[in-house]
C-alpha positions in Angstrom: -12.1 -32.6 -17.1 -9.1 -34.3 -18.2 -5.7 -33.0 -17.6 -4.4 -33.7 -20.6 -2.2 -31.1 -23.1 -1.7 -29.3 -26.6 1.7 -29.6 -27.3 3.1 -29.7 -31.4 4.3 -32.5 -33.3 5.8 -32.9 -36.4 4.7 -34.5 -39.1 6.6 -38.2 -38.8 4.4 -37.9 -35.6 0.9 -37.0 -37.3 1.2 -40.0 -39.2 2.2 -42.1 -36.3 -1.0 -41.1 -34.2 -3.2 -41.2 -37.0 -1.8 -44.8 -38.1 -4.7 -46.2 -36.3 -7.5 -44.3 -38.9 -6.2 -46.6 -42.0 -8.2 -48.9 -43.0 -11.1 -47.6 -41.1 -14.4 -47.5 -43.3 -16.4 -43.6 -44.1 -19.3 -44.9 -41.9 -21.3 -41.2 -42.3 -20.1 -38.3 -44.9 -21.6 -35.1 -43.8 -22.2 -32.0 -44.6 -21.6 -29.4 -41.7 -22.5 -25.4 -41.7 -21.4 -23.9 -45.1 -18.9 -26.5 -46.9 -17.6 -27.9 -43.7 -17.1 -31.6 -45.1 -17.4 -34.4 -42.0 -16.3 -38.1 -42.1 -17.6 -39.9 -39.0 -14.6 -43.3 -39.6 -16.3 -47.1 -38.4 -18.7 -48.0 -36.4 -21.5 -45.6 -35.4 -23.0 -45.3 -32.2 -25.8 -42.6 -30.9 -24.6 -40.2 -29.2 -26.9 -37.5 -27.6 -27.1 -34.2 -28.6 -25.8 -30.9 -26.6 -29.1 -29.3 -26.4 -30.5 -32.6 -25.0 -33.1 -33.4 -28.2 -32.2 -36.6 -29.6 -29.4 -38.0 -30.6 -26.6 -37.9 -33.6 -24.6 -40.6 -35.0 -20.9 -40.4 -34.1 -18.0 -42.3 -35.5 -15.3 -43.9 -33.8 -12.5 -40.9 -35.3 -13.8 -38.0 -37.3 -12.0 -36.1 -39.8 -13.6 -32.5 -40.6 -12.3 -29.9 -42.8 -14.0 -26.5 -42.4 -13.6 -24.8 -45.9 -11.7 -25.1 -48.7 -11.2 -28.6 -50.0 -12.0 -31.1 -52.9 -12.1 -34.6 -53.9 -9.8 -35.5 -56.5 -10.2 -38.0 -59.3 -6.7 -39.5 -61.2 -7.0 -36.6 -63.4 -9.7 -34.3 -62.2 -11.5 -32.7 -59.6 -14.6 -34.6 -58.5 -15.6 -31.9 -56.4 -14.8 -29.6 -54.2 -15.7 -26.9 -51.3 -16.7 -24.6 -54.2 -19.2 -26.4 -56.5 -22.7 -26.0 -56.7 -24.8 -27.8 -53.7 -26.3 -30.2 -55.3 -22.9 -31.3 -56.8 -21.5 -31.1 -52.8 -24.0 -32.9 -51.1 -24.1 -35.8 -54.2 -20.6 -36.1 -54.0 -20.2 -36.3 -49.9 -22.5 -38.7 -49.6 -20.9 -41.1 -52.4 -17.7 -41.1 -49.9 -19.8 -43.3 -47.7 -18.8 -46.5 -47.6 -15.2 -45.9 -49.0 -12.1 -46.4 -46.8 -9.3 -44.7 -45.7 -6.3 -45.7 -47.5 -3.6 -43.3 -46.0 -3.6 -40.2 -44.5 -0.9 -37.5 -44.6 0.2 -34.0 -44.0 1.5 -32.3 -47.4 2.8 -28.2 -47.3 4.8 -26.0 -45.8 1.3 -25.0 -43.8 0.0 -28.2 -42.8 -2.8 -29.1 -45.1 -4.6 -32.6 -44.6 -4.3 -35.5 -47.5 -6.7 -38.3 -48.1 -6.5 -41.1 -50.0 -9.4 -42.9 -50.5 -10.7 -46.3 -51.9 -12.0 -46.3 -55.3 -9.3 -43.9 -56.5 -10.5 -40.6 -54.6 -8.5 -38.3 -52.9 -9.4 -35.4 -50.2 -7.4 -32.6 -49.8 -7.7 -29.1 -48.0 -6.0 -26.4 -49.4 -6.6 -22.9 -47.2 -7.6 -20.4 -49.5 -7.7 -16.9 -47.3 -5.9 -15.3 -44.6 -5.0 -17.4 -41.5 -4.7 -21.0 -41.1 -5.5 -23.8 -43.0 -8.9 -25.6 -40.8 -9.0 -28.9 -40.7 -9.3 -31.4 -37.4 -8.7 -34.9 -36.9 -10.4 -36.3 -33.9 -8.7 -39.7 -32.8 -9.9 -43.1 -31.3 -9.0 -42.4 -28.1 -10.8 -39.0 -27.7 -7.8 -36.7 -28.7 -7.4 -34.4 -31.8 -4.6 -32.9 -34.1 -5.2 -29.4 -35.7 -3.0 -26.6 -36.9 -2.1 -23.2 -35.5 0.3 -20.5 -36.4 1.1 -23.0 -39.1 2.4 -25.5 -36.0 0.4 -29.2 -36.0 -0.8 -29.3 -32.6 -1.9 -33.0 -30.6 -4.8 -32.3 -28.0 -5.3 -34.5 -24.7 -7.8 -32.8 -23.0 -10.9 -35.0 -23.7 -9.3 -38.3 -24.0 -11.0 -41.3 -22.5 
């Protein structure tokens, strides 16, 4: 095990760490449990799985949003954590391919902000109680998140 930290950061420093993510390619949209959205970013490699049965396909950074989210067009929603499956799982897997044009945190609760290629944008946008739930797991093997409303840079896992 690492001994790494959580410690907050602000926002100039979210888009410092996350610099590295632009211009990255959406190697493998995916659905998760729910309307979790995934976004494994370049190249893919196998990794195995916890239970020990095959393998997955990890990115080199992920970005996952757990609920509440939708892909914006220049003057409408695309889709979102709310449409009908068929609509989601269409529209996920047209992200692939795409690249990440700039990432940012927007709000007074941190809430995640894609922009995309092909004139798309990602957004979460926390809908019930709590926090807003979205994760950004980095190159190197570290992650920002948000609690208590606070951005929060994890070093335990990285490499």
């Amino acid at each position: 095990m690492s001994s790494g930290t959580t410690e907050p950061i602000t926002s100039a420093e979210f888009t410092e760490l996350t610099h590295s993510l632009v211009g990255l390619k959406i190697s493998r949209p995916w659905r998760g449990y729910g309307s979790a959205i995934f976004m494994e970013l370049g190249r893919l490699r196998r990794k195995p799985r916890p239970s020990g049965k095959g393998y997955f396909l990890k990115g080199r950074a992920t970005v996952m949003i757990q609920w509440s989210w939708r892909v914006e067009r220049k003057r409408s929603i695309a889709f979102g954590s709310w449409s009908g499956e068929r609509k989601i799982n269409n529209g996920i897997a047209s992200l692939k391919n795409r690249f990440l044009e700039e990432i940012l945190i927007e709000g007074r609760l941190p809430e995640l902000y894609l922009t995309l290629s092909g004139n798309l944008w990602l957004h979460s946008f926390a809908t019930a109680e709590g926090q807003p739930e979205w994760t950004v797991f980095l190159l190197d093997g570290s992650w920002i998140t948000v609690d208590r409303g606070v951005l929060f840079y994890d070093t335990r896992n990285v490499k």
